[in-house]
N, C-alpha and C positions, 0 to 999 in steps of 0.2 A: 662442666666446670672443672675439666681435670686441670686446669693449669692451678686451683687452689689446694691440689693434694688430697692425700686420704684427712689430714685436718679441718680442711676448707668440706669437705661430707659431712664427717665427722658435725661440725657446726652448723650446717643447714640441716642434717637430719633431726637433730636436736632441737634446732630453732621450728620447724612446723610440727613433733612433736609437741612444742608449748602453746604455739597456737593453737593445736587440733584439742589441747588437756590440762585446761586449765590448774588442775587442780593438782600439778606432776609437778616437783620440785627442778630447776634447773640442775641442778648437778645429778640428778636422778635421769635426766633426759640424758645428758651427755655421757654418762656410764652408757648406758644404753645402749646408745649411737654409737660409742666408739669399742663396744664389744661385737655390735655386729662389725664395725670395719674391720675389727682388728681381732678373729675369734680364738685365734693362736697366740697370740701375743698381749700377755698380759704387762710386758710393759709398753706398749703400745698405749694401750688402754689407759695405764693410768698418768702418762704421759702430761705433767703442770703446767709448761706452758701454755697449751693452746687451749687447757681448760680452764687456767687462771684467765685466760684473755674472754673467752665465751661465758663464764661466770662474770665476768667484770664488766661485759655488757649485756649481760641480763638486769643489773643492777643498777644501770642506767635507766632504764623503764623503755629502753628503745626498740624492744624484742615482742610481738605484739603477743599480748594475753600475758606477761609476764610485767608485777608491780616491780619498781623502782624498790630494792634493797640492800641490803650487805648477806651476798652469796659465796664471797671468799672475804680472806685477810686483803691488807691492801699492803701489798708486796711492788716491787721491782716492775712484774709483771701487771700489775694491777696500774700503774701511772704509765708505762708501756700503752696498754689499751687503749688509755682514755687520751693520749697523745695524739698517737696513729688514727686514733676517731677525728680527733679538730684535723690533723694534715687532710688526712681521704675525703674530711667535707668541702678543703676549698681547692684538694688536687689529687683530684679521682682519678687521674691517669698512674699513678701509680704500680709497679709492681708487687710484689709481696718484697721484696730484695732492696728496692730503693725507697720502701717505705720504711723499713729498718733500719735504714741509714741514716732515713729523714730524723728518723725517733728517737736513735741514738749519739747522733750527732757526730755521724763515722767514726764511732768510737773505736769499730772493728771488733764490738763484741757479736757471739754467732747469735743468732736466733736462732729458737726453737720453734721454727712454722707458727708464734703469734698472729703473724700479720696475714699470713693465708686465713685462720678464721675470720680476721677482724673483714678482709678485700671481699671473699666468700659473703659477710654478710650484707656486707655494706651493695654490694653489686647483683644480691638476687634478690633485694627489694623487701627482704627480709626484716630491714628495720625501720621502724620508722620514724618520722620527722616528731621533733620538738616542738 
C-alpha cells in the first residue's frame, strides 16, 4: 500500500492495533504507529492532519473494536474526513489527490496527506460497514 504513504501505514498500523486492543485509546495507537514510522522525526510524529482525520474516523464507530466517540475537536479537518468518507463510498476510484479536490471543492488548498489515511482505510477493509 505504498501508493497511501508513510500516513496511509501510519493509519492501518494503528487501526489493527485497535482491533488487536481493545482497551488502547486511539490517539494512543497512532502515537505509536507513527513513532515507529517516523523514529527520527518528531514532527513527523505529531503531524494533525492525518491524525485529525484517523481520530475522526475512529469516532465514526467505523474502525473495528473501536466505540463511536469524540476523539479530537471538530476542526476543518474533522468535516474534511467525514466528507471524503460519503465521496470514497459512492466513488472508490479515487486517488488521495482528486479526492482532495473532490472535498475541497478545488479550492486549491494543499492537503496534508488526510486523504491517504482516510483511501488506506477505506481500501484495506479496515472499516467497516454501517
Amino acid at each position: 500500500m505504498s501508493e497511501y504513504g508513510p500516513y496511509g501505514r501510519v493509519a492501518l498500523a494503528a487501526a489493527k492495533s485497535l482491533s488487536a486492543n481493545s482497551a488502547l485509546h486511539p490517539a494512543k495507537a497512532w502515537e505509536a504507529a507513527a513513532r515507529h514510522e517516523f523514529p527520527t522525526s518528531p514532527s513527523s510524529q505529531e503531524k494533525g492532519c492525518p491524525r485529525t482525520t484517523f481520530l475522526t474516523l475512529c469516532g465514526t464507530g467505523l474502525i473495528a473494536g473501536v466505540p463511536s466517540g469524540e476523539y479530537c475537536e471538530r476542526t476543518a479537518n474533522w468535516e474534511h474526513a467525514l466528507a471524503g468518507l460519503a465521496i470514497a463510498a459512492s466513488e472508490p476510484d479515487h486517488t488521495p489527490t482528486s479526492l482532495w479536490k473532490r472535498v475541497t471543492n478545488s479550492s486549491g488548498k494543499a492537503h496534508n496527506r488526510q486523504m491517504h489515511v482516510l483511501l488506506a482505510l477505506v481500501r484495506s477493509g479496515l472499516l467497516t460497514r454501517r
